[in-house]
Structures are given as structure tokens and as C-alpha cells.
C-alpha positions in Angstrom: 40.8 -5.4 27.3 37.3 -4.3 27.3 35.9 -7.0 25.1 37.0 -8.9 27.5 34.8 -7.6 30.2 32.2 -7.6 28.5 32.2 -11.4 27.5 32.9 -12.3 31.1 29.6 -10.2 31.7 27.6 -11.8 29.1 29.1 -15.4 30.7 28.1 -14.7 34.1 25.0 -13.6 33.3 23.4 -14.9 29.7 19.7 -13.0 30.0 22.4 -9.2 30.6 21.2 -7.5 27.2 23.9 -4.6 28.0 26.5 -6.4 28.2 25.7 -7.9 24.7 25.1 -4.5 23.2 28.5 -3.3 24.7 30.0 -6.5 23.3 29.0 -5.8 20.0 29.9 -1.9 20.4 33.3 -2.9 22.0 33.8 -5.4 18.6 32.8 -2.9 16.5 35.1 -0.5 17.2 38.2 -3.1 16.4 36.6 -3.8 12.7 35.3 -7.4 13.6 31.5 -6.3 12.2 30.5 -10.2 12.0 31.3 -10.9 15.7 29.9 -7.5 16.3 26.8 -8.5 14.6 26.4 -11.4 16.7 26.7 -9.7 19.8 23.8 -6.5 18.5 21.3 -10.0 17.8 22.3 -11.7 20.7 21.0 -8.1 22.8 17.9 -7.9 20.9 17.0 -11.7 21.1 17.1 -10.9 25.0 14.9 -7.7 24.3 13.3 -7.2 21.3 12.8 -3.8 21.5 16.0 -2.7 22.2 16.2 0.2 20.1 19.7 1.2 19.9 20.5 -2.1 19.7 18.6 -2.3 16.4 20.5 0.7 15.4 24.0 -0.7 15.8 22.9 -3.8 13.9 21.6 -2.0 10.9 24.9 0.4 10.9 26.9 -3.1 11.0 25.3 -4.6 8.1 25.5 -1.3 6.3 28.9 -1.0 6.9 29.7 -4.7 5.7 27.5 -4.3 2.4 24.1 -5.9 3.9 21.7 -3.1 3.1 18.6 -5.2 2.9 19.5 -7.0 6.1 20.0 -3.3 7.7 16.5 -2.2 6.6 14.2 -3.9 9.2 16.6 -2.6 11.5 16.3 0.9 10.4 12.5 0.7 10.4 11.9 -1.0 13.8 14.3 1.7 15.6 12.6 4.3 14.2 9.0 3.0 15.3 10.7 1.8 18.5 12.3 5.9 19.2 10.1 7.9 16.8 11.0 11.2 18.0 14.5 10.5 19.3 17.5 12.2 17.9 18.6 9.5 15.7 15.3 8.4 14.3 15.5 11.0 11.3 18.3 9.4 10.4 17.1 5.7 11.0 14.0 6.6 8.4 16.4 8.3 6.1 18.6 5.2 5.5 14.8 3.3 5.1 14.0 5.5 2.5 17.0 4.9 1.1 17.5 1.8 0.5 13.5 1.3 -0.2 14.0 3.5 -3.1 18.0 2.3 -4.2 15.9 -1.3 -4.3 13.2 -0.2 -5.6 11.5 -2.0 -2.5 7.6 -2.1 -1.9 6.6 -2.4 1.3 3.2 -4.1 1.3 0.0 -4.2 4.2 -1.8 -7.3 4.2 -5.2 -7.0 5.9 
């Protein structure tokens, strides 16, 4: 089973962000969006600006009715991959939910 492999990876090797990413990519494509969750933070934790990773996360907590957890998500990928295929929809899902919320984002100086 691939989940499998990929815990064995991230056992062997604890500091392998991949092998947390395809953990959590693995998990989410049997339906377990908490675990997969964990997996997608566990990645970025070990890089931070692991932009796909951010991108799974925030389609995970859309897809479990987190929208407001999704949304730093959404906006870090697309600063992280501005011009990369996926960044239109990244700040479309921002917009989105800044505007279902009726969200402010604010500048402190």
C-alpha cells in the first residue's frame, strides 16, 4: 500500500518533507482529510515555504468545511508561486472567501 511507504519514509527519515507531502496526498486520496491534514503541516513545518504543500492544505480544509483555516494557505501559495499555473486559482479561492466573510485584511506599520 502506498501510504505505507510513505510512513516508513517519513520514519526513517523525520526532517524528508516529500515524503510528508506524499503522505498527505496518498491520505487524501482515501478520504482521511484529518490525517491528510496532518501530514500537509507536518511537510510545511519542515519547509515553510513549501508551496504546493500549502496548496493541498488549503484544498483539505476546504474540502472538510474549514474555509478560514484554508485562507492563509491560499494566500501564502500564491505569494510563494505568483505566476505558477495554479496561483490564479489560489487567489481566487482568497478572494472568495475574504469577500463570503466579509474579511478585512489589515497592514500594521
Amino acid at each position: 500500500q502506498v501510504e505505507e511507504v510513505y510512513r516508513r519514509a517519513t520514519e526513517a527519515d523525520p526532517n524528508y518533507a516529500l515524503a510528508f507531502f506524499d503522505l498527505g496526498n496518498s491520505l487524501d486520496e482515501l478520504q482521511r482529510l484529518t490525517e491528510a491534514i496532518d501530514a500537509y503541516k507536518a511537510a510545511i513545518r519542515l519547509v515553510p515555504k513549501y508551496a504546493d504543500a500549502h496548496y493541498n492544505l488549503a484544498l483539505a480544509y476546504e474540502r472538510i468545511g474549514e474555509q478560514r483555516r484554508a485562507l492563509p494557505h491560499w494566500m501564502i501559495y500564491a505569494q510563494l508561486d505568483p505566476l505558477g499555473p495554479w496561483s490564479s486559482h489560489a487567489r481566487g479561492q482568497a478572494r472568495r472567501l475574504i469577500e463570503a466573510e466579509h474579511l478585512q485584511i489589515v497592514s500594521r506599520r
